[in-house]
C-alpha positions as CSV (number, residue, x, y, z in Angstrom):
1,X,-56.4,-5.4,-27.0
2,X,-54.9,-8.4,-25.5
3,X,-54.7,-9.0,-21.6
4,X,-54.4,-12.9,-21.6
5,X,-50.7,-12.4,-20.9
6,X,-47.9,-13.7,-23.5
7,X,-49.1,-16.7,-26.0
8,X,-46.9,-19.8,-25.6
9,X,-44.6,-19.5,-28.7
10,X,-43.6,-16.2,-26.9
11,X,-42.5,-17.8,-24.2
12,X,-40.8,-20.7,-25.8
13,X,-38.8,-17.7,-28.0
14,X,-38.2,-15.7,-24.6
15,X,-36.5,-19.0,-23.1
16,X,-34.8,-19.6,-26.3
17,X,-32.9,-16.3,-25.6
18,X,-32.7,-16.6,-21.7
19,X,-30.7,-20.1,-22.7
20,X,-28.2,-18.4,-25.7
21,X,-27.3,-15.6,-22.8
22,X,-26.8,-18.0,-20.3
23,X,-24.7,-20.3,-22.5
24,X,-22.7,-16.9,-23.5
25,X,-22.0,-15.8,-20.0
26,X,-21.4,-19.7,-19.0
27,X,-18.9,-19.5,-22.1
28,X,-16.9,-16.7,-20.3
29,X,-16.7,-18.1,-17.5
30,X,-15.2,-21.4,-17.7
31,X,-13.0,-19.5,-19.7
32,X,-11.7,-16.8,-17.1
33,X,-11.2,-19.7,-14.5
34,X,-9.3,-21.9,-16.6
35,X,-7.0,-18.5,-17.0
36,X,-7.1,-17.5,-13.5
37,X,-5.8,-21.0,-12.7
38,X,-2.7,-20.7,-15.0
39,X,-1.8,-17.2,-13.8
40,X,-2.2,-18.2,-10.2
41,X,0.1,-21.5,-10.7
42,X,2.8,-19.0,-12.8
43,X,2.7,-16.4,-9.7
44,X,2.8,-19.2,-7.2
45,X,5.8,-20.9,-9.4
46,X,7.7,-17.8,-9.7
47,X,7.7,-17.0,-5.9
48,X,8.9,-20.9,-5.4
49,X,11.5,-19.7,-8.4
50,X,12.0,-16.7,-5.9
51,X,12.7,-18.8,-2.9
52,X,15.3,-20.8,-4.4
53,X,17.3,-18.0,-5.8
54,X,17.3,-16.8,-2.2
55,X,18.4,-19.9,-1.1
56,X,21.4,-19.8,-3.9
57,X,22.6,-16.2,-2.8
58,X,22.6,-17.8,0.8
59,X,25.2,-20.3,0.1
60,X,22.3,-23.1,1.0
61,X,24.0,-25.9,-0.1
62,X,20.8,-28.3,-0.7
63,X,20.1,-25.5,-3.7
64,X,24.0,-25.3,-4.9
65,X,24.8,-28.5,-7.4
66,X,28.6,-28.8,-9.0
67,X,29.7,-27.0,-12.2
68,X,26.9,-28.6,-14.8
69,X,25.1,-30.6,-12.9
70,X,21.6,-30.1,-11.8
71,X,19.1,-30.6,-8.4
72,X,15.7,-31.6,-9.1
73,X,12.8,-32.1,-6.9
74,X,10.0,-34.0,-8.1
75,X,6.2,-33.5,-7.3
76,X,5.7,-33.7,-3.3
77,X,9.9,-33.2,-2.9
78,X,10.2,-29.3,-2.8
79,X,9.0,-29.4,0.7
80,X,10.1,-32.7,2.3
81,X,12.4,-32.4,5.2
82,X,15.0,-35.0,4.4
83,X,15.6,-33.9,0.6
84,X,13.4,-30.3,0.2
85,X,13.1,-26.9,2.2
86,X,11.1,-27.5,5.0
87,X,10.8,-24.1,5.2
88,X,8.8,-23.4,2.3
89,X,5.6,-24.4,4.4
90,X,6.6,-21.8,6.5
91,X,6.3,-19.4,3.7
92,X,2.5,-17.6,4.0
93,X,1.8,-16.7,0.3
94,X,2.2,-20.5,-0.8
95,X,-0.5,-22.5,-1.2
96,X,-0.2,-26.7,-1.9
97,X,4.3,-26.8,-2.3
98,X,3.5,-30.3,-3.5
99,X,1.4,-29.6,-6.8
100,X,4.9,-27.9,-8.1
101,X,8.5,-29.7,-9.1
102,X,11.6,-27.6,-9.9
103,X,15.1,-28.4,-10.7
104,X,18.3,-26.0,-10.3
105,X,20.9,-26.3,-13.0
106,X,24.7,-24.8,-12.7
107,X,25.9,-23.2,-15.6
108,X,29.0,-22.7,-14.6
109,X,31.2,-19.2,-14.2
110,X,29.6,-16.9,-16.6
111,X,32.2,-15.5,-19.4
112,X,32.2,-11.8,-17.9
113,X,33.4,-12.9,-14.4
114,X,37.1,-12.4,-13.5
115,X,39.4,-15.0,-12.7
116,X,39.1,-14.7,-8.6
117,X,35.4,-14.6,-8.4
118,X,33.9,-17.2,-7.2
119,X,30.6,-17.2,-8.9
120,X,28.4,-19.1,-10.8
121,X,25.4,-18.9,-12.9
122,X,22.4,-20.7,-11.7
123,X,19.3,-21.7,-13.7
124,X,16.4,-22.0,-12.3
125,X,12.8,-24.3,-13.4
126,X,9.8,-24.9,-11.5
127,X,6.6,-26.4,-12.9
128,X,3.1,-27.6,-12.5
129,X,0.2,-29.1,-13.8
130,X,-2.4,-26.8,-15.6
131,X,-5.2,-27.9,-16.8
132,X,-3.4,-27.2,-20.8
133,X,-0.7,-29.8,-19.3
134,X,2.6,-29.2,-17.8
135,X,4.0,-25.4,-17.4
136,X,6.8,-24.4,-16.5
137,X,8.9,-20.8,-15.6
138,X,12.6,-20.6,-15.9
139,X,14.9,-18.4,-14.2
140,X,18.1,-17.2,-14.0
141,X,20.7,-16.0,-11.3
142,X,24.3,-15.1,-10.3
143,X,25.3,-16.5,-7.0
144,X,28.0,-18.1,-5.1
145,X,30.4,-20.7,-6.4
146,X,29.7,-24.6,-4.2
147,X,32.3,-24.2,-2.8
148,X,31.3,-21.6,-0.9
149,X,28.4,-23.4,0.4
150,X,27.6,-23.2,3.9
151,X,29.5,-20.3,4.5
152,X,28.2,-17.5,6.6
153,X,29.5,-14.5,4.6
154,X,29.7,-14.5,0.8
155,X,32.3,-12.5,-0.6
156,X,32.0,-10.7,-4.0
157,X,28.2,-11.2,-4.7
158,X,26.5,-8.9,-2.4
């Protein structure tokens, strides 16, 4: 019988599969941040996506460009006083507004509206960087013509 303890290929063959396990687990990991990161950054760019659309069904007319044409804010823009929504850092659920870009595109009066409405339909895109590259979420709305912009009551959408 044998009390010396273990002999020293048993321990080398012991920490042999300590290290696979470890490397395994470590595996996994990496793995579940690198998706928690891209699902946090798609919630966190569909609530900016959110924000704007609100912003469109409240006649805001920084978020209402012309018939075809499009806003964009670049990386750092979305929440810059002079050219953003200075209220987005007002927002609690968002984290850093500047690690995200979007752009708002008007599509025009969609096909099924009648001829006295006076709406349009509005495409939204916000992206970020993930550590795969660029993402991006897109979005889609039916709100109030430009020209209605600034108004206090909008008519027909409600």
């Amino acid at each position: 019988m044998r009390n010396q303890g273990l002999t020293f290929i048993e321990v080398i063959v012991a920490a042999g599969a300590l290290a696979v396990v470890l490397g395994f687990f470590t595996t996994l990991l990496v793995g579940n941040m690198r998706q928690t990161t891209i699902v946090g950054g798609r919630a966190q760019a569909n609530q900016i996506g959110i924000f704007l659309g609100r912003q469109i069904l409240e006649a805001d007319d920084r978020a209402l460009p012309a018939a075809g044409q499009s806003l964009r804010w670049n990386y750092g823009q979305l929440n810059d006083a002079s050219i953003g929504f200075a209220t987005l850092t007002q927002e609690q659920q968002f984290g850093n507004i500047a690690l995200y870009r979007a752009s708002i595109t008007n599509q025009g009066t969609p096909s099924w509206a009648g001829s006295g409405w006076q709406v349009s339909q509005y495409s939204i895109e916000v992206c970020w960087q993930s550590p795969e590259g660029e993402r991006c979420v897109q979005q889609s709305i039916i709100g109030p013509a430009p020209a209605l912009a600034g108004n206090e009551v909008v008519t027909n959408v409600n």
